[in-house]
VEXDOBA-93257 format. One record per residue: x, y, z of N, C-alpha, C in turn. Coordinates in steps of 0.05 Angstrom, whole numbers, plus 32768, in hexadecimal, padded with zeros to 4 digits. Atoms other than C-alpha are relative to their C-alpha. Layout:
XYZXYZXYZ ...
//
This chain:
80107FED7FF089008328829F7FFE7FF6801D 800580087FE28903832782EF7FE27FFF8009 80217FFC7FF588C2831E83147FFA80198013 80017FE37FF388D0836A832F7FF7800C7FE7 80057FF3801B88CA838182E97FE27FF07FF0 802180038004888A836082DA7FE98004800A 801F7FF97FED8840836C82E07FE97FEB8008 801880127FFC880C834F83057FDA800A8007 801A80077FF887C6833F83097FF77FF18017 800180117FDC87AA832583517FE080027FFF 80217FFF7FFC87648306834D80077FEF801B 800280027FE9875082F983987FE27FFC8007 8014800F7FFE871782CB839D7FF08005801F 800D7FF67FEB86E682E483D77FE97FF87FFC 80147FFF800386AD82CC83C77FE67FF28016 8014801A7FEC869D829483F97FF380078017 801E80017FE9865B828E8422800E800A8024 7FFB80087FDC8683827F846E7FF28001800C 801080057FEF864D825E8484800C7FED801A 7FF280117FE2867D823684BA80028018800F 7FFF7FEB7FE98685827A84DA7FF1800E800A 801680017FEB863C828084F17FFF80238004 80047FEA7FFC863B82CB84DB7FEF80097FEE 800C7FF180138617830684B5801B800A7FF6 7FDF7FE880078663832A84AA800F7FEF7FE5 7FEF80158016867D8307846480197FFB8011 7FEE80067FED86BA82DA847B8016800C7FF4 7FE17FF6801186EE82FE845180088023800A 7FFE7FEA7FE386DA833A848B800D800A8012 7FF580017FE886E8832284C2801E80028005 7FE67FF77FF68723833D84EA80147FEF7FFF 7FEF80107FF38767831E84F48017801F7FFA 7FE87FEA7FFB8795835B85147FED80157FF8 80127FED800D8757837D850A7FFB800B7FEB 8000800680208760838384C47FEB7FE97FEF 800E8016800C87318356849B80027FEF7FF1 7FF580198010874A8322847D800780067FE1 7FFF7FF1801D873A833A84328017800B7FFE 7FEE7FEC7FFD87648379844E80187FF17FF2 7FE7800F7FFF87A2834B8457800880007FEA 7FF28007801C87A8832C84178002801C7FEA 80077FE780188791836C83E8801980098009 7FE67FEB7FFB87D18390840D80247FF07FFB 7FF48017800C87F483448402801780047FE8 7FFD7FFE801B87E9835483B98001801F7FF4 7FF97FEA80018801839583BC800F800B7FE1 7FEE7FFD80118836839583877FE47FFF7FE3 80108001801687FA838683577FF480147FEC 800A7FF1800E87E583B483207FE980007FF6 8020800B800687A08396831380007FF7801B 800F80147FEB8774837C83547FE67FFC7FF5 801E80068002873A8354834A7FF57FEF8016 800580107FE88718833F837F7FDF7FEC7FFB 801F800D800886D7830D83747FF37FF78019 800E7FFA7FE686A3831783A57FE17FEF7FF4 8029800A7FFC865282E983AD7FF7801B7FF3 800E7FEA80008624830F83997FF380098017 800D7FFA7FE885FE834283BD801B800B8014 7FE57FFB7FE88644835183E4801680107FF9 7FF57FDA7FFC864783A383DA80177FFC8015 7FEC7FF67FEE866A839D841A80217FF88001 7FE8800F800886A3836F8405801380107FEE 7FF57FF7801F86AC839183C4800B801D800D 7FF67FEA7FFA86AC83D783EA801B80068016 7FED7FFA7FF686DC83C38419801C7FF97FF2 7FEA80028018871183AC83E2800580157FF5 80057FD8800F870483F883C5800E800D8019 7FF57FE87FEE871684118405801C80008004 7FE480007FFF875883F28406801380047FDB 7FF77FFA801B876483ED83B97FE4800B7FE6 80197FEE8012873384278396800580017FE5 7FF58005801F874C840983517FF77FEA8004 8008802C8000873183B9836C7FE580007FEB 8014800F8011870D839C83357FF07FE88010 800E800B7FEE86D3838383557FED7FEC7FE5 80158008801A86B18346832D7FEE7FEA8017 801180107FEE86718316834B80017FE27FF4 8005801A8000867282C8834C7FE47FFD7FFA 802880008008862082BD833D80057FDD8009 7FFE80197FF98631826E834680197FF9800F 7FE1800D7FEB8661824783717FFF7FE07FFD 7FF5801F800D86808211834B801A7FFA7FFC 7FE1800D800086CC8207835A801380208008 7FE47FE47FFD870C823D8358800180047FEF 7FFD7FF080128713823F83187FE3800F7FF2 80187FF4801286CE824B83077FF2801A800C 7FFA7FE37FEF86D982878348801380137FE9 7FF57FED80098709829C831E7FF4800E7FDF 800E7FF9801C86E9829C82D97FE380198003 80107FE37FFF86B582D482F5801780207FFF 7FEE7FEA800A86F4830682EA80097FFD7FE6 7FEF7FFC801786FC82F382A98005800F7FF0 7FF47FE2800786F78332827F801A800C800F 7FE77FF47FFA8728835282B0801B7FEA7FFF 7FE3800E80098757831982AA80117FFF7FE2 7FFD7FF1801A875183238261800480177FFB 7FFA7FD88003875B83708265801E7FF98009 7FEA80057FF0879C835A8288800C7FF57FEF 7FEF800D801587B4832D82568004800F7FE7 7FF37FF3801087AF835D8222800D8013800A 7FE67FEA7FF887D28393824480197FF68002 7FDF800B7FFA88108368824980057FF9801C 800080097FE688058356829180147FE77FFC 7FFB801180038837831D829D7FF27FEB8014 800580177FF2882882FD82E27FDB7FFF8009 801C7FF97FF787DF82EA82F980077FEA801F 800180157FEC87D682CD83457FEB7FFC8008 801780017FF4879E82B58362800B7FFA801C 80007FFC7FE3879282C183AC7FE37FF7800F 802280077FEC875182B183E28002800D8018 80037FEF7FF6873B82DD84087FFE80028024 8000800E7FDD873882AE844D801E80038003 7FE2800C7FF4878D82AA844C8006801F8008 7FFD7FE07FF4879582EE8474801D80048007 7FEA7FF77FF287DC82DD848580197FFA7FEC 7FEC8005801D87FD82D0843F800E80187FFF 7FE87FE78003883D82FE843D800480027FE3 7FF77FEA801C8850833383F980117FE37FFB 7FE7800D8008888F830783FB80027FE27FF2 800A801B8007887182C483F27FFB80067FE6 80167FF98012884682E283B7802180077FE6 7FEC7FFE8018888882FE839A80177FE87FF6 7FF28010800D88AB82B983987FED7FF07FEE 801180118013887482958374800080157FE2 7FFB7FF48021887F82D1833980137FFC8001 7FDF800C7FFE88C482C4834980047FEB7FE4 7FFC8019801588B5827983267FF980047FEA 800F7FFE801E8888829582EC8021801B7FF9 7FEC7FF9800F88C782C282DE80137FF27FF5 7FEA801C800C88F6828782D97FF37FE87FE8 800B8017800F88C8826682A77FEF7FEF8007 8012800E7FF68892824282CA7FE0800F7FED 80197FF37FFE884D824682AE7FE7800A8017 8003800B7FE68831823082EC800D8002801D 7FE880077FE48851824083387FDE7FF88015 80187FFB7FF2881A82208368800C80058020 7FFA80007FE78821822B83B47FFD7FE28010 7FFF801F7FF1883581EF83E7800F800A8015 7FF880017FE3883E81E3842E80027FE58007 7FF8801C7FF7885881A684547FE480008021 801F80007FE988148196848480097FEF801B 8006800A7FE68816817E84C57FE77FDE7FFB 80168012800787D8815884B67FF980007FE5 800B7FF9801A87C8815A84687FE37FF27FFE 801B800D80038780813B846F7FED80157FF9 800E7FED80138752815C843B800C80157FF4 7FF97FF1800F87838189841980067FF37FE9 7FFA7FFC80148793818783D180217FF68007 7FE08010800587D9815783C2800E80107FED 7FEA7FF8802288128179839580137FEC800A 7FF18017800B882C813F83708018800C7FF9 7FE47FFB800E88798150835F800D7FE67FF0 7FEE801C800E88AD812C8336801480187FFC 7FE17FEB7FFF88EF814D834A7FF6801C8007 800A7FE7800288E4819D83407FE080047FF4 80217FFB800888A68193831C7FE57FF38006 801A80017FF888608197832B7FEA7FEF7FE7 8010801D800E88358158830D7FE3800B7FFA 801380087FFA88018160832B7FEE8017801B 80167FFD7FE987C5818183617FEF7FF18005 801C800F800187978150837A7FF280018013 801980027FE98758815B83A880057FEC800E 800D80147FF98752813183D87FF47FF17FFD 80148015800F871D810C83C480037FF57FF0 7FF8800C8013873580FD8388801C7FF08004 7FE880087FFE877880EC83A07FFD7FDF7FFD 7FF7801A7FF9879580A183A580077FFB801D 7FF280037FE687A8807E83E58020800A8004 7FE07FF5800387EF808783CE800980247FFA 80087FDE7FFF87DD80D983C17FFD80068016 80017FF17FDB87C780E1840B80197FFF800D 7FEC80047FF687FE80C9841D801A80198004 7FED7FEC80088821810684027FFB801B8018 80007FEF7FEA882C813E8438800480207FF7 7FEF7FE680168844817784057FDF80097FF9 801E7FF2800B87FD819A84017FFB80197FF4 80077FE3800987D981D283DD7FF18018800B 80027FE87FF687D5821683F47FE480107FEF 80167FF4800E87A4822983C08009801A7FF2 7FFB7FEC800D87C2826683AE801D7FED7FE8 7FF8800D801D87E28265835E800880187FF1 7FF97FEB8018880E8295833180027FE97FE7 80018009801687FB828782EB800780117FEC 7FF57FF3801D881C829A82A77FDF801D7FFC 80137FF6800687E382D7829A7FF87FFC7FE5 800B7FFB802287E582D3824E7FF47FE37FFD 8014801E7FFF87D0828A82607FEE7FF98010 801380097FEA87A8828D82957FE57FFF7FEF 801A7FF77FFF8765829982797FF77FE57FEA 800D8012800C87618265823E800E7FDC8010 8002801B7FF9877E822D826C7FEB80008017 801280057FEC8744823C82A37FE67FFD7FF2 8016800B80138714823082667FFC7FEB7FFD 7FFC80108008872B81F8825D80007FE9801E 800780157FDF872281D982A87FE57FF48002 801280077FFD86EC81A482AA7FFF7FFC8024 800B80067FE286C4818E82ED7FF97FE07FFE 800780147FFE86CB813E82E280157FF68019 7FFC80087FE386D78134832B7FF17FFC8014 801580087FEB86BD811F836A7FEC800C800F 80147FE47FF886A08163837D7FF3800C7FEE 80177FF78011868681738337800B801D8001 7FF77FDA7FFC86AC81B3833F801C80017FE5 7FEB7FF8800186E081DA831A8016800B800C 7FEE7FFC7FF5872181D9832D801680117FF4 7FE87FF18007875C820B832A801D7FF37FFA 7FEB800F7FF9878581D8833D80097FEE7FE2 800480128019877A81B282FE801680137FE1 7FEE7FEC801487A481EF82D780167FF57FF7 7FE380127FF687E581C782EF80027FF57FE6 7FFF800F801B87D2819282B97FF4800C7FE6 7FFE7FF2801487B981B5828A801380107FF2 7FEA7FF6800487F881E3828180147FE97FF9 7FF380157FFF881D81A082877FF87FF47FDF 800F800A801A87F7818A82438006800D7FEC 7FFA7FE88010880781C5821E802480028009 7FE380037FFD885181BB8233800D801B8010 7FF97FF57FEB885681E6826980147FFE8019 7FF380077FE6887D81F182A77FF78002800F 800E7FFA7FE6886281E782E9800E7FFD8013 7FEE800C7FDF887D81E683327FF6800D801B 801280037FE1886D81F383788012801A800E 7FF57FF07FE9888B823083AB7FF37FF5801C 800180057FE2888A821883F57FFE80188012 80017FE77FE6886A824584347FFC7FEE800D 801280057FDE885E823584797FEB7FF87FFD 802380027FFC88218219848C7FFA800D8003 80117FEA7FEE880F824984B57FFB80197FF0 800C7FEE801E88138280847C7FEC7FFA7FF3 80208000801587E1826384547FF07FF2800E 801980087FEF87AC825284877FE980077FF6 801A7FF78009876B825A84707FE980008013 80117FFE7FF287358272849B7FE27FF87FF7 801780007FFC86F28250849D7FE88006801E 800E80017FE786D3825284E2801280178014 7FF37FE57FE386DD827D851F80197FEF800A 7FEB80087FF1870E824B853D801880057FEF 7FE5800280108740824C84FD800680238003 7FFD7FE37FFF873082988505801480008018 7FFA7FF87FE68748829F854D80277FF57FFA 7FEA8009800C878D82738530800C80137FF1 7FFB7FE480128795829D84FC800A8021800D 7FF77FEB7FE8879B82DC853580137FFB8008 7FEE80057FFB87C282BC8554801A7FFD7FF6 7FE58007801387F882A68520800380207FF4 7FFF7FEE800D87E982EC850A801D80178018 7FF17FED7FEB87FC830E854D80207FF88001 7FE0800B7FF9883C82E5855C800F80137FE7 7FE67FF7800D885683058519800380198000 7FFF7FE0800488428348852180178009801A 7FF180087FE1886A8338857180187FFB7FF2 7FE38007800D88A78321854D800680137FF4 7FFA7FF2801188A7835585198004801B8012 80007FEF7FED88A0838E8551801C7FF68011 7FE480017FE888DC8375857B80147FF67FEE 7FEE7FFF800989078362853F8004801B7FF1 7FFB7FE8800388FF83AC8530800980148011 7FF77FED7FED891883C285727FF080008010 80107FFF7FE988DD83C085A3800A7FE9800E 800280127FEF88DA839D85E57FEA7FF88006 8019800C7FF2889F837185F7800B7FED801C 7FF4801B7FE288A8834E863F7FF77FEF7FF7 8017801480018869832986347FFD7FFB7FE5 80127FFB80168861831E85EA7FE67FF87FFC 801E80158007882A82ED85E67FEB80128014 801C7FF07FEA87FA83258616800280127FED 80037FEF8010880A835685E27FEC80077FE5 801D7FFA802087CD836C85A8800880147FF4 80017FEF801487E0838A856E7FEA80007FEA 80137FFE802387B383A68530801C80037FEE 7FFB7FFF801687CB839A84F0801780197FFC 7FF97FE1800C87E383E684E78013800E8011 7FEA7FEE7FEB880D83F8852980187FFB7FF7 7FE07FF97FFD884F84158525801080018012 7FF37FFA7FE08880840C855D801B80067FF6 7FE57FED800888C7842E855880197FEB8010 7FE6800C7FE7890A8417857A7FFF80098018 80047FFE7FE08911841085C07FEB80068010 801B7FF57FF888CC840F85CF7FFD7FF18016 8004800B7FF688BB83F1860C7FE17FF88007 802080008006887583CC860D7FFD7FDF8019 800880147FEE886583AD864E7FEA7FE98002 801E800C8009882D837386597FEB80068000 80187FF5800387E8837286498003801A7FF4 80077FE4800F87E683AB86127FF47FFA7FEF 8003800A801B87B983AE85E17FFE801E7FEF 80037FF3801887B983D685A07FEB80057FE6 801C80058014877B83EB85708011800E7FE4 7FF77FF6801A87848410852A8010801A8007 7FF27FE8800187B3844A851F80068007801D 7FE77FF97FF687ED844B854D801B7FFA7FF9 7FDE8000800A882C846085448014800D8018 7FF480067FF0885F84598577801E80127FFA 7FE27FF5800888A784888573800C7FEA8011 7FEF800D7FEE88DF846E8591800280048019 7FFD7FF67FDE88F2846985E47FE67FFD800B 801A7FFA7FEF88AC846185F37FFF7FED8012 8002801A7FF1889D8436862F7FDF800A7FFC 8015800880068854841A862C7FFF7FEF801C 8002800C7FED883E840886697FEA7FE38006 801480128002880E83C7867F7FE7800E7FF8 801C8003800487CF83BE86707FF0801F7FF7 7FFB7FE2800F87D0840286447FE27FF97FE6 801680048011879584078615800780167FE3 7FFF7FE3801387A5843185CD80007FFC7FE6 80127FFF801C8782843E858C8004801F8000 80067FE5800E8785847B855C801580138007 7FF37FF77FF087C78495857F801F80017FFA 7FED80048002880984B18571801280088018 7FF67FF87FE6883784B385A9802280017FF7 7FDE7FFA8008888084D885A480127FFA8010 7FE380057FF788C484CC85B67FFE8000801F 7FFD7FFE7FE188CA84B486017FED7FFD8012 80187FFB7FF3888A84B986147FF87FE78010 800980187FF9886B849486447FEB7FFC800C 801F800680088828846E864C7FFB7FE88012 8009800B7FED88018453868080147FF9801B 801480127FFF87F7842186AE7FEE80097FF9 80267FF97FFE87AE8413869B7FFD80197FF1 80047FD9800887AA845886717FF57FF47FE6 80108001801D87778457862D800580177FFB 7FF97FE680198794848185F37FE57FFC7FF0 8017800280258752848885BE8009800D7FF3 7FFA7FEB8018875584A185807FFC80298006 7FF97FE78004876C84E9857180208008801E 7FF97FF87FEB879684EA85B080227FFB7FF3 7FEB7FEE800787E68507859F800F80018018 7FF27FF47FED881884FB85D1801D80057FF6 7FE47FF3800D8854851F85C980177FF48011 7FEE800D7FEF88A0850F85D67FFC800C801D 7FF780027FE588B1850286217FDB8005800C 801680017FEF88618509862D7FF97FEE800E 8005801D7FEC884484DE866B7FE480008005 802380017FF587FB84C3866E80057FE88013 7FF3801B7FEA8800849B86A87FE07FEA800C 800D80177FFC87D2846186CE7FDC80148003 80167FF2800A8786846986B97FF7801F7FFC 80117FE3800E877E84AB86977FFE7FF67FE0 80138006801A875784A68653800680227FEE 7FFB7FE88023876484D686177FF480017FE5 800F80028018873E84E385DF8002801D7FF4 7FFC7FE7800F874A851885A78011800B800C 7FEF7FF37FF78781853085CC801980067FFB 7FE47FFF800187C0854985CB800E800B8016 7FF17FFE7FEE87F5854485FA801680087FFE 7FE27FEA80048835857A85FC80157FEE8006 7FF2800E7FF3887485638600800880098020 7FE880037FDD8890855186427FD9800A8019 801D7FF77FED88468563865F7FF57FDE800A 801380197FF98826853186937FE47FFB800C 802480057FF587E48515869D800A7FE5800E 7FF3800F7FF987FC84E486D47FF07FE68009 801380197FE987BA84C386FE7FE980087FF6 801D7FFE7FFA877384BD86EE7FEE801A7FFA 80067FE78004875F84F086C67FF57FF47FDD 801480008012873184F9868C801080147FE3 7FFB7FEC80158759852886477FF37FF97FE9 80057FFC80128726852C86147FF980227FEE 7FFC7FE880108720855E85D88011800E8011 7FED7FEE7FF68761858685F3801480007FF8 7FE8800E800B879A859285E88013800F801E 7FEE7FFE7FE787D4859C8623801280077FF9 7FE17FF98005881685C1862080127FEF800B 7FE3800E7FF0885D85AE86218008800A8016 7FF97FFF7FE3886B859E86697FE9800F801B 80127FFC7FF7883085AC867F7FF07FEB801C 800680127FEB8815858786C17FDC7FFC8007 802080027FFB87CB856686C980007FF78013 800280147FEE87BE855087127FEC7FF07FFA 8015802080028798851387207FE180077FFF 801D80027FFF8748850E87197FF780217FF3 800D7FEC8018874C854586E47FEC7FF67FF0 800F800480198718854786B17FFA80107FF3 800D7FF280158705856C86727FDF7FFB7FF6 80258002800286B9857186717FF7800A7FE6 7FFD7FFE801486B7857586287FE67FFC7FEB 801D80068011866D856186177FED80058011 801B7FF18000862E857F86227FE97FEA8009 8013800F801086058549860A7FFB800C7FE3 7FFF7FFB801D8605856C85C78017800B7FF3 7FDA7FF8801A8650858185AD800E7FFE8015 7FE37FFE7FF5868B857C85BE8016801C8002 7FF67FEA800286BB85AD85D6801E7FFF800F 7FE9800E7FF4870485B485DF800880118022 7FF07FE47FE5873185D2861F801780007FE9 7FD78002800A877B85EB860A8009800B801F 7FF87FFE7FE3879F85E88646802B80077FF0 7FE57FFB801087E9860C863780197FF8800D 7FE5800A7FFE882F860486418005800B801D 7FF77FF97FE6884A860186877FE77FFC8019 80257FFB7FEF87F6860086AB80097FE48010 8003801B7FEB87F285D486E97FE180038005 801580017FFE87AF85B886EE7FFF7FF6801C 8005800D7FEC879985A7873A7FEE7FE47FFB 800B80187FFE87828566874B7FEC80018005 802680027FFC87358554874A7FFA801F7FF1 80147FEB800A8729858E87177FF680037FEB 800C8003801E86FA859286DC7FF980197FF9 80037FEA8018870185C186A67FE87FF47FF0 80188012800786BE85CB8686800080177FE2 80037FFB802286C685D186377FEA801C7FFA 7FE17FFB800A86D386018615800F80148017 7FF17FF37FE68707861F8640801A7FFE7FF9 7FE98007800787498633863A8016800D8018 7FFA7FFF7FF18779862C8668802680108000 7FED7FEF801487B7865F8656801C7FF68013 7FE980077FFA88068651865F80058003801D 7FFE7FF77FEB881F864886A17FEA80048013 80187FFC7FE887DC865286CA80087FE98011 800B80117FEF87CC862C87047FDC7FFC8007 801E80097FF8878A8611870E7FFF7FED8026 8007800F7FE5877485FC87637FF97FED7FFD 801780187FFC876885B387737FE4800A8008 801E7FFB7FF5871B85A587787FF280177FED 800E7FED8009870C85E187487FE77FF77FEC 8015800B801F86D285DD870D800A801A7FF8 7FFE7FEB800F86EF860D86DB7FF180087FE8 80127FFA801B86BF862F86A9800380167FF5 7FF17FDE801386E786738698801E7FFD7FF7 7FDF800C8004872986758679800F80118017 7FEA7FF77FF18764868386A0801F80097FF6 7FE57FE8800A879D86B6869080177FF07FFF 7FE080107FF587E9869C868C8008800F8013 7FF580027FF08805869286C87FF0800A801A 80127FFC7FE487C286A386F57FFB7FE7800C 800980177FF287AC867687277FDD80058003 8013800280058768865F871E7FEC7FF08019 800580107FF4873B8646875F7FDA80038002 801C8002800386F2863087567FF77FE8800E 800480117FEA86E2861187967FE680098010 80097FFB7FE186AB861A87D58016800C8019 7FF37FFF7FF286CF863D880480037FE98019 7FF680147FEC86EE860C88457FEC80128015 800F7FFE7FE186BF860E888A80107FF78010 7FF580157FE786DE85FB88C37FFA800C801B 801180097FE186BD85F0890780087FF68016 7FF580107FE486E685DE89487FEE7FF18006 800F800F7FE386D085AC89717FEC7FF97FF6 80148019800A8697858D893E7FFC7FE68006 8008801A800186AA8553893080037FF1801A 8000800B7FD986BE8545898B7FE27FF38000 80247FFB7FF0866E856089947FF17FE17FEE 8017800D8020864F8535894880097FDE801C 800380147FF8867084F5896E7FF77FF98011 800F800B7FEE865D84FB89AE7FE17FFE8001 801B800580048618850A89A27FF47FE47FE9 80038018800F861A84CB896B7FFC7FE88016 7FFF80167FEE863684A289A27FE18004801E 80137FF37FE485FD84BC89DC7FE77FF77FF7 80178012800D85C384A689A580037FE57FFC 7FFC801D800585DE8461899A7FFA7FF8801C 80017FFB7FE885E1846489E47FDD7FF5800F 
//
């Protein structure tokens, strides 16, 4: 049986306090790519046909945000905090529901490693398909001081040892544990019964499975990641790391799909943006939730955009904030500071300078001059304009919601429009022009004659 053709179980240990990170927000929350950590892995452990996620008590919000991404997550509560395996032994019913259904693989996961890749997850069933009871995770450390030692001998795995417990000749060892563990399922549950706490922390360990499987004539062994994959976030500083190592891959993964970044390292992605081929994405840009990017687009500096799909060609900013709902179509141009919200933009239509398009929507090829605005709120609702296909808007003019501005019109710089306008009328809602010979001669000399 391949490890494609088997099923798994994915309990994902969340339970811990993160009192190093000096918040009210549980740490299995907090963002990295704006996403929350939890997010990460639950989407990780995708392939999984059971999720259990084990959450503190008291921590609705934990449990509900696991529901939001997987509305099938078996949600179970820790009540004490006495080791990993004894985190994991609060899912035991569902680990048991799992083992009788014929589940083969079980993994355990934690809910701090936000940047653990699907692929990683599928070589560790990989090993439990080849016969392993046991696959634990291991990384080669930079520094291994206070991680967990995996003992080898050849291919196989001996051993996990705490820190603390270790030997001088165990520290020595550089080959550390990741903490995450695919275990046999039909065995998981009576060898985590069987895990005592005669160690230096008085805790139960997960780690301790290794030998126990080993006793029972098991197979055990180890799969190798990156450090940097299995990072574990306690504190704001490992957080801010964690971003970082996050961003770089989301930066790599965007330009080995065909985008250009000049600047990568000024670039902010969320978690969820889509960028297309040939995108061009100048410095300083950042990106919030839900965008999606066609191909050809250039992206100009210091571009601001959330909630936003922008088509074929189009192009965006300097300095220009897309918010959510805002729709630019191919070859559309929002150019240096104009702001959009709920909007939609026609193709080939430009909003070029300094202009305001909320609730609206704008035709293809449609022209907005500069220091437009859509006056769209009251103080109590909202309301849209439709401005149509072909309409040139004058510069400095505010349309005042609802209002619709019909194909082809022209609207006067300077106007305030509050009636609709016909296709192809010209619309001018101005003060008529004064003009006075010989004022401003008289205004100065009499200025200059009082200073005088």
């Amino acid at each position: 049986m391949t490890a494609t053709s088997r099923r798994l179980v994915a309990v994902i240990l969340a339970a811990g306090e993160g009192t190093r990170m000096r918040s009210a927000i549980p740490k299995v929350l907090h963002p990295v790519a704006g996403r929350p950590m939890l997010g990460h892995v639950i989407l990780a452990a995708a392939d999984a046909e059971r999720l259990i996620v084990v959450v503190g008590p008291g921590r609705d919000d934990v449990a509900a945000y696991a529901r939001s991404i997987r509305p099938d997550a078996i949600v179970c509560v820790q009540t004490e905090r006495k080791g990993t395996a004894h985190a994991v032994l609060a899912a035991e019913s569902a680990i048991a529901d799992a083992a009788k259904a014929g589940i083969e693989d079980c993994i355990i996961l934690f809910g701090d490693t936000p940047l653990i890749a699907a692929k990683t997850l599928a070589s560790l069933r990989g090993a439990l398909a080849a016969g392993l009871t046991i696959a634990a995770l291991g990384f080669e450390a930079r520094d291994p001081t206070g991680y967990g030692r995996i003992l080898m001998d050849g291919d196989t795995l001996m051993a996990i040892r705490e820190h603390k417990d270790a030997t001088e000749a165990e520290r020595a060892v550089t080959l550390c544990n990741a903490g995450l563990m695919a275990v046999d399922a039909q065995q998981a549950l009576p060898l985590l019964k069987r895990v005592k706490n005669d160690n230096a922390q008085m805790e139960y360990y997960v780690t301790d499975l290794v030998a126990l499987a080993r006793s029972d004539g098991g197979k055990t062994g180890t799969v190798i990641a990156d450090e940097a994959e299995v990072m574990g976030v306690n504190d704001r500083v490992q957080l801010a790391q964690a971003e970082a190592a996050m961003q770089s891959r989301l930066r790599e993964k965007a330009m080995r799909d065909g985008a250009t970044l000049i600047a990568p390292e000024t670039v902010y992605f969320w978690a969820d943006t889509i960028v297309g081929r040939d995108v061009m994405i100048e410095p300083h840009v950042v990106f919030g939730p839900n965008v999606s990017i066609a191909d050809n687009v250039t992206i100009h500096a210091f571009s601001h955009i959330e909630g936003t799909s922008i088509g074929n060609a189009a192009q965006i900013g300097p300095f220009a904030r897309l918010r959510p709902g805002s729709e630019i179509a191919a070859r559309g141009k929002v150019g240096n500071f104009v702001e959009t919200k709920n909007a939609k933009i026609g193709m080939g239509a430009k909003v070029n300078h300094l202009s305001y398009i909320g609730d609206a929507s704008v035709g293809a090829d449609a022209n907005i001059g500069a220091g437009t605005i859509t006056c769209n709120y009251d103080g109590f609702g909202k309301f849209r304009t439709e401005i149509g296909a072909g309409a040139f808007i004058g510069s400095n003019s505010s349309l005042i919601a609802p209002v619709t501005i019909a194909d082809g019109a022209y609207v006067g710089s300077g106007s305030v429009i509050t009636d609709n306008v016909p296709a192809d009328a010209l619309a001018v809602a101005r003060s008529r022009q004064v003009t006075r010979d010989g004022w401003a001669k008289r205004f100065r000399a009499s200025k200059g004659k009082d200073k005088a």
